[in-house]
N, C-alpha and C positions, 0 to 999 in steps of 0.2 A: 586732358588738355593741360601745356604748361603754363605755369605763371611766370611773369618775370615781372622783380621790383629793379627799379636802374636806381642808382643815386650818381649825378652829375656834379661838377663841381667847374665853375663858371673858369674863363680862359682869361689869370688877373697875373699880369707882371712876378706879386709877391706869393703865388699861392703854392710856389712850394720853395720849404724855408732852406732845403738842405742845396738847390741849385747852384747859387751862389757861392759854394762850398764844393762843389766838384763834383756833385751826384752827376753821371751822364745819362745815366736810364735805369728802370726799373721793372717787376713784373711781378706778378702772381700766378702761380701755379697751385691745383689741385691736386690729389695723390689719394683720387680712395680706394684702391687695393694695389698691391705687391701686384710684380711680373706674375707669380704663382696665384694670383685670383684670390690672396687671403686677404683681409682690410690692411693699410698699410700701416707702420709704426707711427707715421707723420702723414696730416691732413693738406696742409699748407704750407707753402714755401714761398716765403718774398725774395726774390734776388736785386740787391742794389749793387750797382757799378757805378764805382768812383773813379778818378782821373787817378789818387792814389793811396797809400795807408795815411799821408798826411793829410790828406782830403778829407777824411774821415774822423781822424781826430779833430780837426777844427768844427766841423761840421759838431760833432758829438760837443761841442763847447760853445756853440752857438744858443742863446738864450730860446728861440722858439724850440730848439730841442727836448725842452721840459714839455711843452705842447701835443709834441708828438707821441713821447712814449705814455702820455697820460690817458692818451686815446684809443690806448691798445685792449683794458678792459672793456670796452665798448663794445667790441669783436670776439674778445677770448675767456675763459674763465682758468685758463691754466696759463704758466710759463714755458714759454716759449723758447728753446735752444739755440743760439745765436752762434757762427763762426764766422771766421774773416781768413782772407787771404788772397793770394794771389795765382796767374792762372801757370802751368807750369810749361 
């Protein structure tokens, strides 16, 4: 039988700090094996889409952004590989 734990997070004006900064949407994806059925090199992938690269500098200079990335050991015990760009 499965289990499922949720964690919710209540529907508040300020609850997410990067909107205001041009975040348009986000998402999580899992990855546990390659096309070829081996485990894959990468577990998780967050995709953020911003209005633009300056979106994302302001946002990254936004004071709750200390917040954010402080929350990430919480979830991970490794460093995590981060790129940015644009769609071609």
């Amino acid at each position: 039988m499965t289990y499922t734990a949720i964690v919710m997070y209540p529907n508040e004006a300020d609850i997410n700090v990067w909107k205001s900064h041009g975040l348009i949407s986000w998402r999580v994806t899992k990855f546990p094996t390659a096309l070829d059925g081996s485990p894959s090199q990468f577990l998780i992938m967050a995709t953020l889409e911003w209005e633009s690269q300056e979106a994302v500098q302001a946002a990254l200079q936004n004071p709750g952004t200390a917040g954010v990335f402080a929350d990430i050991p919480n979830f991970t015990n490794v460093k995590p590989v981060t790129l940015a760009g644009s769609q071609l």
